[in-house]
C-alpha positions as CSV (number, residue, x, y, z in Angstrom):
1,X,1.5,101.0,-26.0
2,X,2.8,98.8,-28.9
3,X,3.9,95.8,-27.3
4,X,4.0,94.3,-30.8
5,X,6.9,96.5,-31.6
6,X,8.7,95.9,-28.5
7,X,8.3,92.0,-29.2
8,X,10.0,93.1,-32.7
9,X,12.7,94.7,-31.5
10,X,13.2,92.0,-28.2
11,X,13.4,89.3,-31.6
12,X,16.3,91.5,-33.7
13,X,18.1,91.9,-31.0
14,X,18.3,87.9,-30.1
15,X,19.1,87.5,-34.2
16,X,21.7,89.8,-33.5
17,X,23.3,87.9,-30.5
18,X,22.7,84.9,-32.2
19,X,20.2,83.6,-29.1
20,X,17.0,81.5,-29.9
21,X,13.6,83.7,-28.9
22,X,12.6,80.2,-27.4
23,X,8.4,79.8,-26.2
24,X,9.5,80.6,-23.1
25,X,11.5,83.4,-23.4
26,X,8.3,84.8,-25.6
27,X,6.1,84.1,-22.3
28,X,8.3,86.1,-20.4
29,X,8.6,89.1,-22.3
30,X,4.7,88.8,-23.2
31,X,3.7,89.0,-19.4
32,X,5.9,91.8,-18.5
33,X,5.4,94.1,-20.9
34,X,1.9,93.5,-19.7
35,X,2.1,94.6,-16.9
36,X,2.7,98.3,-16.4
37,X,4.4,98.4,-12.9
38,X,8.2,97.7,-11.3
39,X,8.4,94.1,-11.0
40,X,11.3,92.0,-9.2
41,X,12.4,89.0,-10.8
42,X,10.6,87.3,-8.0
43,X,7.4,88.6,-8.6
44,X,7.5,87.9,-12.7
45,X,8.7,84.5,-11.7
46,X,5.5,84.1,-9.3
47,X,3.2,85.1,-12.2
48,X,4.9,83.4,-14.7
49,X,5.2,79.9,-12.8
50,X,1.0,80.5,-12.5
51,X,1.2,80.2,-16.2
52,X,3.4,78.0,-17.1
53,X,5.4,75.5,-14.4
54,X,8.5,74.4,-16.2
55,X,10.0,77.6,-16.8
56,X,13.2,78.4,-14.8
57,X,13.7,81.1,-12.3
58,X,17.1,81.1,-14.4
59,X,15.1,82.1,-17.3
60,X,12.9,84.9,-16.3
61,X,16.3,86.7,-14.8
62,X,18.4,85.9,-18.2
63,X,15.2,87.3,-19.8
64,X,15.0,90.4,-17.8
65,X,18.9,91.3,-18.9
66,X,18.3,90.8,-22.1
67,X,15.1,92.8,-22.2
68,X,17.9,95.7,-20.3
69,X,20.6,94.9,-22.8
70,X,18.0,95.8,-25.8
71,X,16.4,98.9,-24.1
72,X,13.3,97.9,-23.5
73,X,13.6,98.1,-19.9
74,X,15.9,98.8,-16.9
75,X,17.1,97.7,-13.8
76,X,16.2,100.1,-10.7
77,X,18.1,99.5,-7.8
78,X,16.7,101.5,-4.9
79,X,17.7,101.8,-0.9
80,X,16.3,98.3,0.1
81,X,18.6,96.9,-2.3
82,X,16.2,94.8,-4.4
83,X,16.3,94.8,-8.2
84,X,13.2,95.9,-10.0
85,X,12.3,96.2,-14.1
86,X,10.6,99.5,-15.3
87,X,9.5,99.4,-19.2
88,X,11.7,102.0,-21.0
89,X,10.1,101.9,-24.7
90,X,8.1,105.2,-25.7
91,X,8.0,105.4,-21.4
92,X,8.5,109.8,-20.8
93,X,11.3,110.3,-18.3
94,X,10.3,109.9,-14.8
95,X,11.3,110.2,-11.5
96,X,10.4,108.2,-8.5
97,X,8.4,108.5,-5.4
98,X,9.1,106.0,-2.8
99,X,7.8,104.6,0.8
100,X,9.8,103.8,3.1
101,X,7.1,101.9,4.5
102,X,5.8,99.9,2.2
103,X,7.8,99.9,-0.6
104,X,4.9,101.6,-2.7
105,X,6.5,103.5,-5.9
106,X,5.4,106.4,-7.8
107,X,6.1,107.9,-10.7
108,X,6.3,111.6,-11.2
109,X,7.3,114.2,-14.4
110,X,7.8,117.5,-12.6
111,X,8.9,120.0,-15.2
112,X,10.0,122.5,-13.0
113,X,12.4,119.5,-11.4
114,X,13.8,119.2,-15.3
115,X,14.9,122.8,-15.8
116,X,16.5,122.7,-12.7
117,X,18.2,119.7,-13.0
118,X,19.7,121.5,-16.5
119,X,20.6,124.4,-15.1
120,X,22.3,122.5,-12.7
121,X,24.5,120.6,-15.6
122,X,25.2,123.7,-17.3
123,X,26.3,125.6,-14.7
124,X,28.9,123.5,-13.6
125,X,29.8,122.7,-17.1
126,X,28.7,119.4,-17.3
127,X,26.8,117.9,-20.6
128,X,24.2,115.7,-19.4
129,X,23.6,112.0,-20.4
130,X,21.5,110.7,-17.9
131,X,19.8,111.5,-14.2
132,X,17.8,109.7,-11.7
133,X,15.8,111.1,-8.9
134,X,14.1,109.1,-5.9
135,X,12.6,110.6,-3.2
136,X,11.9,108.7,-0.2
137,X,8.9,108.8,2.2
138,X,5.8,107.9,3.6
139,X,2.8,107.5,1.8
140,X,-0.3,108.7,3.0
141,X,-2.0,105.4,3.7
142,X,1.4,104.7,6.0
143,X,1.0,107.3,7.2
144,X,-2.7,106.8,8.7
């Protein structure tokens, strides 16, 4: 993954708005596009405050919306109501496997699920944009 061209685009797009890409805002994006799971702002404010004490809850969230604003990630919310930040950029579609226990996610590309899903829109005349699927469970270490 290039996180050099997401950095790119993350710094046109705060030309385009006019917004400073400040030291801190660049140790925010750095760190998440690290790392390669769904983070809560919580969580990337834990790991960030490790590296670096005087940035701002504040920050990390405004971060995190602009990040979603530019496309290179999204906000998920699921059933337990808690925000969390997928990468989008060169990411293939994916759908999500949850526990209900605890809170474990998985992602999943199910072909079969995508011609269905198609089907589905054209057979009720509908031209498709966008789709999210979460399934909800229990893994199998919950389970044990």
């Amino acid at each position: 993954m290039g996180i050099e061209k997401e950095e790119k685009i993350f710094e046109g797009y705060l030309a385009t708005c006019n917004l400073k890409h400040s030291q801190q805002r660049k140790e925010i994006t750095d760190v998440f596009l690290s790392i390669d799971r769904h983070l809560t702002t919580d969580e990337l404010y834990r790991i960030i405050k490790k590296k670096d004490p005087n940035i701002g809850y504040a920050t990390v969230y405004r971060t995190l919306k602009l990040l979603c604003e530019c496309g290179l990630c999204r906000e998920l919310k699921f059933e337990d109501g808690t925000s969390r930040y997928e990468h989008l950029y060169e990411h293939r579609h994916h759908d999500h496997l949850i526990c209900t226990k605890c809170g474990k996610f998985v992602e999943v590309v199910d072909g079969e699920i995508e011609h269905l899903q198609e089907r589905l829109f054209k057979a009720h005349g509908f031209h498709p944009q966008r789709h999210r699927m979460e399934l909800y469970g229990i893994c199998k270490r919950c389970k044990k």
